[in-house]
Structure formats: C-alpha cells, structure tokens
C-alpha positions in Angstrom: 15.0 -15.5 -26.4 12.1 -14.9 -28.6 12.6 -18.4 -30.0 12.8 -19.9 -26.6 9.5 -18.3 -25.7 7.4 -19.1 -28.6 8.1 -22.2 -29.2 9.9 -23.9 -26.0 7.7 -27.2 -26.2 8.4 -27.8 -29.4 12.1 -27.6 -29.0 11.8 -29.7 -25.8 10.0 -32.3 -27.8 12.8 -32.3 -30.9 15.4 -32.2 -28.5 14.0 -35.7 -26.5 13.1 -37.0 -30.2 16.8 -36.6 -31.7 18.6 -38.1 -28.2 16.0 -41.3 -28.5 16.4 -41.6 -32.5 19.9 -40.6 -33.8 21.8 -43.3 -31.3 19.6 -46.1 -32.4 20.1 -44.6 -36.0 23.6 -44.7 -35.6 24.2 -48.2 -33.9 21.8 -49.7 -36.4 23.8 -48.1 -39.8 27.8 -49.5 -37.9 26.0 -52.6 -37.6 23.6 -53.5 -40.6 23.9 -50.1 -42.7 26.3 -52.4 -44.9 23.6 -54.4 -46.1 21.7 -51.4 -47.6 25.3 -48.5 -48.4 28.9 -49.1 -48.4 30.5 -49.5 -45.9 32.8 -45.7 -45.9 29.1 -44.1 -46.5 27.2 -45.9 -43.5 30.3 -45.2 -41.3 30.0 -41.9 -42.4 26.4 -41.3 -41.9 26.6 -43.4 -38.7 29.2 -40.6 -37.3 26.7 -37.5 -38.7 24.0 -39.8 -36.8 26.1 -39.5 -33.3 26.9 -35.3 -34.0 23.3 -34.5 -34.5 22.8 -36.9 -30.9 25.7 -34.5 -29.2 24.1 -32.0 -30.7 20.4 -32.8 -29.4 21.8 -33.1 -26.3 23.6 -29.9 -25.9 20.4 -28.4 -27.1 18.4 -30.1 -24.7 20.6 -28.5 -21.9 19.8 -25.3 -23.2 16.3 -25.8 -24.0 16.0 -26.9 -20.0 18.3 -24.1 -18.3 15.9 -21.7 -20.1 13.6 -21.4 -17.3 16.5 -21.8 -15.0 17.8 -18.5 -16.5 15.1 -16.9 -15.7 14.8 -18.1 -12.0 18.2 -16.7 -11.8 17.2 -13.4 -13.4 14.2 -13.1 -10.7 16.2 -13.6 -8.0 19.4 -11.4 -9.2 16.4 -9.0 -9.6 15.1 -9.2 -6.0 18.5 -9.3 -4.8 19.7 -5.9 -6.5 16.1 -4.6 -5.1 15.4 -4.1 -9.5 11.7 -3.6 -9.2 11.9 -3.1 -13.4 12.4 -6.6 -14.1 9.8 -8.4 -15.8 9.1 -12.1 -17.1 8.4 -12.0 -20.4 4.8 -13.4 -21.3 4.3 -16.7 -23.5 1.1 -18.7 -24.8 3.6 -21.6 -24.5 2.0 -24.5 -22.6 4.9 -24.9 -20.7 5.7 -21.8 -19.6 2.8 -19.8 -19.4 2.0 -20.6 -15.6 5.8 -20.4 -15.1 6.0 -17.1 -16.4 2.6 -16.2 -14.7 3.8 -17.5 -11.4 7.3 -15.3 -12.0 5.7 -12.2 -12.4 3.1 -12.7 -10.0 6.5 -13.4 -7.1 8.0 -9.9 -8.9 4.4 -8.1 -8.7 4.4 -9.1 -4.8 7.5 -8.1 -4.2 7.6 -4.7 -6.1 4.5 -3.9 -3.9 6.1 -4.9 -0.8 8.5 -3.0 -1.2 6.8 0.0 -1.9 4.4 -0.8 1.0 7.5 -0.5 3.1 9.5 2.4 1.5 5.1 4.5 1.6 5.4 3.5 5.7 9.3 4.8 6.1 8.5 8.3 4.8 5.3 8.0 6.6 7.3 7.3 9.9 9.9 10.0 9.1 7.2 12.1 9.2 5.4 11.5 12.4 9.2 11.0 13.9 10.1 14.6 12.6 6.8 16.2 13.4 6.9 14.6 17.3 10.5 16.1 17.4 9.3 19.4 16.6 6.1 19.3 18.9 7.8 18.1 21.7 10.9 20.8 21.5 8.2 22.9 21.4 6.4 22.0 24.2 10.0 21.1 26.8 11.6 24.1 25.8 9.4 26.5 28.1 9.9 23.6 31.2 13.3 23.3 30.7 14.0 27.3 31.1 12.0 27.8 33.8 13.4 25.0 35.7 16.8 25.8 34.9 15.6 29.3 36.1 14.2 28.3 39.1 17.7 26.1 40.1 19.9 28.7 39.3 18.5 32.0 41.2 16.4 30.1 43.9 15.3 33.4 45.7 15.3 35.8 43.0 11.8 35.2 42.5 8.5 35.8 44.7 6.1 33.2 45.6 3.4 34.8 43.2 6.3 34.1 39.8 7.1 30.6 41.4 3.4 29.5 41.2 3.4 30.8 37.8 6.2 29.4 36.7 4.8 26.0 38.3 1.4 26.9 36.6 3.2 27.0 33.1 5.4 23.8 33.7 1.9 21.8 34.8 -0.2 23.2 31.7 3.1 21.5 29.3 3.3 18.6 31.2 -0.1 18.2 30.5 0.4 19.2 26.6 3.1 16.6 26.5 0.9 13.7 28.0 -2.0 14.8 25.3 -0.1 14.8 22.7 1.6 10.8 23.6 -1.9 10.1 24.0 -2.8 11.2 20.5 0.2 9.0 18.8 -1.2 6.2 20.9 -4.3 6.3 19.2 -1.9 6.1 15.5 -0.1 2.8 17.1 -2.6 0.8 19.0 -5.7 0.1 16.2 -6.1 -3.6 16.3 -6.7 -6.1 13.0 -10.4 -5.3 11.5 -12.4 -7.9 12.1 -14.5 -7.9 8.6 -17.8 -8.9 8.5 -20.7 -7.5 5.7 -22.2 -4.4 7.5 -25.3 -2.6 5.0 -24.5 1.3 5.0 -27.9 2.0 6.3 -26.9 1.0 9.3 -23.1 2.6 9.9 -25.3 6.0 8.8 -28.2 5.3 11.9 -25.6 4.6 14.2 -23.3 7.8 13.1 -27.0 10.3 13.2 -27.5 9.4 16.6 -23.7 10.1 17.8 -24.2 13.3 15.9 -27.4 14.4 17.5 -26.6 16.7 19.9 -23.3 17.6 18.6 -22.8 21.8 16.9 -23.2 22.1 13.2 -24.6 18.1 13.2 -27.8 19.5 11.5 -25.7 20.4 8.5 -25.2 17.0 7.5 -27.1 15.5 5.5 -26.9 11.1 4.9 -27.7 9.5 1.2 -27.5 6.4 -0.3 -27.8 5.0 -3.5 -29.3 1.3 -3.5 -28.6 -0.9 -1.0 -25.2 -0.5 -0.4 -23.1 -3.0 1.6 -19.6 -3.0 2.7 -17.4 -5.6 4.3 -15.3 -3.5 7.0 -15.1 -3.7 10.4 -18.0 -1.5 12.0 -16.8 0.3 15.1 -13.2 1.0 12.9 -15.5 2.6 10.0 -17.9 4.4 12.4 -14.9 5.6 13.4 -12.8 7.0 10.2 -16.4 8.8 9.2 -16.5 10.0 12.7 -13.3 12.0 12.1 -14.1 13.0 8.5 -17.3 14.2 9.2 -16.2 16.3 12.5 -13.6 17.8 9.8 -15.9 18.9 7.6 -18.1 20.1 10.1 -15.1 22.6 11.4 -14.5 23.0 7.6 -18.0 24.5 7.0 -18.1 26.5 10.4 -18.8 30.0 9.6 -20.1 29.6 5.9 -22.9 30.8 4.5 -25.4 28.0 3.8 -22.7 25.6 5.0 -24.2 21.8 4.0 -22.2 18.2 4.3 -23.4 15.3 2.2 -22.1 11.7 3.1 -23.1 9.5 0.3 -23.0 5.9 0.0 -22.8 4.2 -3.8 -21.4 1.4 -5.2 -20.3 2.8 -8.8 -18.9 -1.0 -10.8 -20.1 -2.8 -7.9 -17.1 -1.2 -5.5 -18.8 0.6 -2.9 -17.5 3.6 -1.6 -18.3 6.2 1.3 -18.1 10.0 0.2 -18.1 13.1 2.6 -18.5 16.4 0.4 -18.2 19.9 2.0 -18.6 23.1 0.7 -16.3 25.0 3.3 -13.1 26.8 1.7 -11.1 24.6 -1.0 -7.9 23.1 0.4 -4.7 24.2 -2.2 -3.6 21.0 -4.1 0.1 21.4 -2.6 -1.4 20.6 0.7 -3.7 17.5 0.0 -1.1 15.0 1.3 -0.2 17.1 4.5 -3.8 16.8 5.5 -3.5 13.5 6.3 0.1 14.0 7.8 -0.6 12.7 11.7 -0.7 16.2 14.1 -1.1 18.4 10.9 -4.1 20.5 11.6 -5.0 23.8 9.6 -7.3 25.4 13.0 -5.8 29.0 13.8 -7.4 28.5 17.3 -4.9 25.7 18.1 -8.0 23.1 18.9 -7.9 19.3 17.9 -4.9 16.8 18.3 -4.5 16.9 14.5 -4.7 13.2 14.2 -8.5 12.5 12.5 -7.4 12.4 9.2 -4.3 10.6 9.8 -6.8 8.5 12.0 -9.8 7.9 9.3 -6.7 7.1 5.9 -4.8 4.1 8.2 -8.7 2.9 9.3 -8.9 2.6 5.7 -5.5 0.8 4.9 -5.9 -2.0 7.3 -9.2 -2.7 4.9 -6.9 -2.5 1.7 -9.0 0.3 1.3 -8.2 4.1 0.2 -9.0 7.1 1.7 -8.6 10.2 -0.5 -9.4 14.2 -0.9 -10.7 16.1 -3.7 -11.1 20.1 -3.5 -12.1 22.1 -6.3 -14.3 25.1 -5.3 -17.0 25.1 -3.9 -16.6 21.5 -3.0 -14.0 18.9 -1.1 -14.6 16.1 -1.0 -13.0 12.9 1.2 -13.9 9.3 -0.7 -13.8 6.0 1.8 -12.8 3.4 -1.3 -13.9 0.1 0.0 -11.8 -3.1 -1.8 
C-alpha cells in the first residue's frame, strides 16, 4: 500500500509507457527482428515483449482500482458507522486532493455523527427530566380527583375548595413548566451580523439597572472587541448567565461579577466570573442540563443555562464553566 501511495504517478506512467511500447516492440521484432537476430531469438523476445504488455496491463488495472479501493473502504466505513477509518495521506500529485477530499467526507461524517449521538443523550435527558417533573406535578391532581369522584360527600365545602385550590396551583405549574421547554424548542436561526461588545454591554447595563444585586456587576473589555452573533440571541445567553451569577453571589461577602470581553489569538470570547461558592466538578455538565437548578427556595424555571449553551451552538460557538475557589467562571467562545 505504501508503494501505491508514494509513488502512484509514477506507476501510472510506466504502466501507460509499457501498454504503448512492448506491442509495437513486439510486432516490429515477428516482423523485421530477422533482419537484426535469428529468427528462434526474435520470436522469443517478441513473445517476452507481449508478457511484459499483459503484464503492464494487469498492473495498470491495479494501479487504477487503487483509489477505487479506497472509495470502497470509505464507504464500507460509513456504512458499518466505523468512525476510525482514515485515508492515508500522500505528497503524490495524484492523490493528494483525493486523499484530502476522503478524509475531509470521513471528518464530516465522524462529526455528524457525534453531533447527533451529543443531541440524543441531550434529548434523553430533557425527555427523562419532563417525565419526572410532570409525575411530580399530576400526581397530587390525579389523587385528589380520584378522591373527590369516589367519596363525593365525604368532604365539606371548605376541603373541596382546597382541594380545587391545590389542583389550580398544579395546573398552573404544569402550564409553566411547557412554557419553559417552549422557550428550549422555538429559538429561530441567528441571523449574524458584526455587533462591537461595547455595545451588547450598554444595552445589557441598562436592562440591569434597576434589577437586585445589578450593582455587583462590573463590565470590561480588552480592545475593541467585535463579535459576529446575532444580537438579541447573545443579549440573551448573557442575560441568563449574568442573572446566575447574580443568584450565585447572593448573600456573599463582597460578592463582585466581572463580564469581560477579549479576543485572546484573535477569537473573541465573552467571560462572566463570580466569586459565589465553587460548583463540584461532578456537576459542571448538569448545570446546563435544561430544568436543573441548584436554588433550595424552588425559584427559577431552571432553563438559563440550558438557554445561554444552545444560544451559543446555533453560532458554532461554546459555552463552558470553570470553578475553582473563589472563582467560576462561564466563557461565551465565539467561532
């Protein structure tokens, strides 16, 4: 294979060279090799003349289902679902670009499919967390109604408005929380235009004006930092973040929030560092789980994290947490 890889030109070349030679090579020594050898020697040479033409042929066929091979193997590969398999890499003029194009196809197609096996566990998630919320929250209406069917006038008016009070308040939990996964399902396409940081940070100042704990943020940026992202959508991931770390730093002494806009390499990116209680590493990922939310007092749908890391995937974008006492911090990676 190594052969075939390093030097595939030239044995396409020798190959063509030996069909178009040996046959005129031949015909010309069973025709006028006599002149120049005897006869029994220019038959003979005339025949070793026609095997090495058989020869460059059958090598030629080899030399040309090389790349064919490896077609094959690529889509065996993709096929079997091998996300392993990989083109090997030549300085060949032939089948560089081949090889480039290959692997590029497998590269594509490895990512793909790990795009789509990331959004099945992520699904299996929200699907086993809604099961679990809404048992929760239909239990209590389905035991009081069954209650209230069976044994009619074994309770007073006083328990039946209760009982009517408690069913309402889990209707209305139920409706909340379908309005919460809404929010997951319905974000439209970014539209992308250049949008200077300066500005997303004026906008999100005055939003945060009158808002609790808002004078414990604090806005920097390094240089004039510019991101292409779709404005309302970003306004809105920081939105979240920053509310999070607000709730974070409740209570702490000396509580401060720094959102800081860079653009280390020339990649700019959006951090949000708090110095409210470190989040354990086992739990970094089930932060940004959707209706995951770590407030004892039950506030908050649970879904601003969830909310700010998809804001950031539909701009190919990453959205990750760091915690190491005294700091967390949540970076907005821009592409």
């Amino acid at each position: 294979m190594a052969s075939y890889i390093k030097h595939y030109t030239f044995q396409l070349v020798l190959s063509v060279i030996m069909i178009m030679t040996f046959p005129a090579v031949g015909v010309w020594l069973l025709t006028q090799g006599d002149s120049y050898l005897p006869a029994r020697t220019g038959i003979l040479t005339a025949l070793i003349a026609m095997a090495l033409t058989v020869a460059g042929i059958v090598w030629l066929v080899r030399v040309i289902r090389y790349p064919i091979r490896q077609t094959e193997m690529m889509a065996r590969a993709i096929r079997n679902n091998d996300l392993m398999m990989h083109i090997p890499q030549t300085r060949d003029p032939m089948l560089r670009q081949v090889s480039a194009d290959m692997n590029g196809i497998l590269l594509s197609y490895r990512k793909d499919q790990n795009d789509l096996e990331t959004r099945k566990n992520y699904y299996d998630r929200i699907l086993r967390v809604m099961t679990h919320e809404l048992r929760n929250t239909v239990t209590p209406i389905v035991s009081l109604t069954d209650l209230m069917v069976q044994n009619p006038d074994a309770q007073s008016e006083e328990e039946r408005r209760e009982a009517i009070s408690i069913i309402n308040g889990q209707a209305h939990n139920v409706c909340s929380f379908l309005e919460s996964y809404r929010q997951l399902t319905v974000l439209a396409q970014p539209s992308m235009t250049l949008v200077p940081a300066s500005g997303i940070f004026s906008d999100i100042k005055t939003l945060f004006k009158v808002e609790p704990g808002a004078e414990r943020v604090r806005f920097e940026i390094a240089g004039n930092v510019v991101v292409r992202a779709d404005s309302s959508l970003i306004h809105l991931a920081l939105i979240n973040i920053i509310r999070n770390a607000i709730q974070a730093t409740d209570g702490v002494p000396d509580g401060k929030i720094t959102v800081l806009a860079s653009a280390p390499g020339g990649k700019p990116r959006i951090t949000v560092t708090n110095n409210g209680p470190e989040i354990p590493e086992n739990r970094i990922d089930e932060i940004f789980l959707p209706f995951y939310s770590t407030r004892k007092n039950g506030s908050g749908s649970g879904i601003g994290l969830a909310l700010a890391r998809q804001i950031m995937q539909l701009h190919d974008g990453t959205l990750t947490c760091s915690s190491h006492y005294p700091y967390t911090t949540f970076t907005l990676q821009f592409s």
